[in-house]
N, C-alpha and C positions, 0 to 999 in steps of 0.2 A: 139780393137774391132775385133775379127772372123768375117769373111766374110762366110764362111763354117761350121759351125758349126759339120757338119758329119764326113767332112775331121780330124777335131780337134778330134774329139771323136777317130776316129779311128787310130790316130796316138797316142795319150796318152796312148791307148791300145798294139800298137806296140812299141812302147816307153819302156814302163813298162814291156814287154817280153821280149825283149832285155836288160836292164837291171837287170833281174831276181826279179822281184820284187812281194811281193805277193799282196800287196791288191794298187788300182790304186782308184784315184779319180776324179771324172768328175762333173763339170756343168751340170744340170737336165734341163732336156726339156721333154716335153712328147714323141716326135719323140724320142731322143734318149731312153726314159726310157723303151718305146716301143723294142726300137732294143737290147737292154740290155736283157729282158725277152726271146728273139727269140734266144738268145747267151746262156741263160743259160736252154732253153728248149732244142735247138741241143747238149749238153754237151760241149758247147768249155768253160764256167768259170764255178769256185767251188759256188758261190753265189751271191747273193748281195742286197744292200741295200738302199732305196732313203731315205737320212736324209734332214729334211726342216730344211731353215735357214731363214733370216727376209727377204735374195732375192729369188733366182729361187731356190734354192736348190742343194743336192749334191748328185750322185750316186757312191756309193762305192764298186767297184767290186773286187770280190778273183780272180786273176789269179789262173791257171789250169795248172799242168806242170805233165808230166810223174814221176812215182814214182823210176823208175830205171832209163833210160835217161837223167831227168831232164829235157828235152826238152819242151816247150811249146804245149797248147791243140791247138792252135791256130797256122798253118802255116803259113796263107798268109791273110790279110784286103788289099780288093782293091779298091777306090772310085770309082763307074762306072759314074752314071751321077752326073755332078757338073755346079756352076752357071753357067760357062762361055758355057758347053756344057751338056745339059738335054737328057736323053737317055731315050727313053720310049721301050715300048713294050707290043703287044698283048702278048695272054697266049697262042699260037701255035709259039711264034717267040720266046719264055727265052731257052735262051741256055742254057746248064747242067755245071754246075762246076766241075770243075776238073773228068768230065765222073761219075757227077752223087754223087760224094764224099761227094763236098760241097754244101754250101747252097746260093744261091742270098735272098737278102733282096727286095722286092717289096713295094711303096709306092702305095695302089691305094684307089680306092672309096671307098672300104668298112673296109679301115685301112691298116697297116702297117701288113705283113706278107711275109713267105717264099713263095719262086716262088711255091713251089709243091703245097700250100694252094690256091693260087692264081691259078694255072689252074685247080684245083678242082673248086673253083667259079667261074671258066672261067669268071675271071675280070684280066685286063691289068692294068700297070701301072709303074710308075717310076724306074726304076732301082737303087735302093741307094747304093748298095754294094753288092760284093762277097767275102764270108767265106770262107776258107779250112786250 
């Protein structure tokens, strides 16, 4: 049993770039299927796709790697708040990623979305990760 469910997500994804791998498979949930679509709306993966099975289902994502480099689209996944310690924040208090580069992941009232979305709705809320 996962206690963190985000934390797992976001390591199978680091996992799978370090490994060099192209397409990575995850347990579905809607929170993550949610942070899946925010990943491939900022361009960090090439695609993906939610395939149902008779439990929760499966999200199947393309890794994204430089075409000369080979390097990964994806620098850095960091879990900000987690069970043992919950990080909130108003929409005057989200600090900038990596000066503006990257993206934070917000969980709030009016759904799951990036911090720049969330101070456009001037609505606060969870901090579940930073992208870069």
């Amino acid at each position: 049993m996962v206690t963190d469910p985000i934390a797992d997500y976001l390591t199978r994804i680091r996992n799978a770039q370090m490994a060099n791998h192209r397409i990575v498979e995850i347990p579905a949930s809607n929170l993550k299927k949610r942070i899946t679509e925010i990943l491939y709306d900022k361009g960090y993966i090439l695609k993906y796709k939610f395939e149902e099975d008779n439990k929760q289902g499966i999200i199947k994502i393309a890794l994204k790697y430089d075409a000369v480099t080979k390097q990964p689209a994806i620098k850095s996944l960091e879990r900000i708040s987690r069970p043992g310690l919950r990080t909130y924040a108003k929409p005057d208090e989200f600090r900038r990623v990596k000066n503006g580069l990257g993206v934070a992941i917000i969980s709030t009232s009016k759904g799951v979305m990036t911090d720049k979305e969330a101070k456009i709705q001037n609505v606060g809320g969870e901090v579940l990760c930073n992208i870069y």
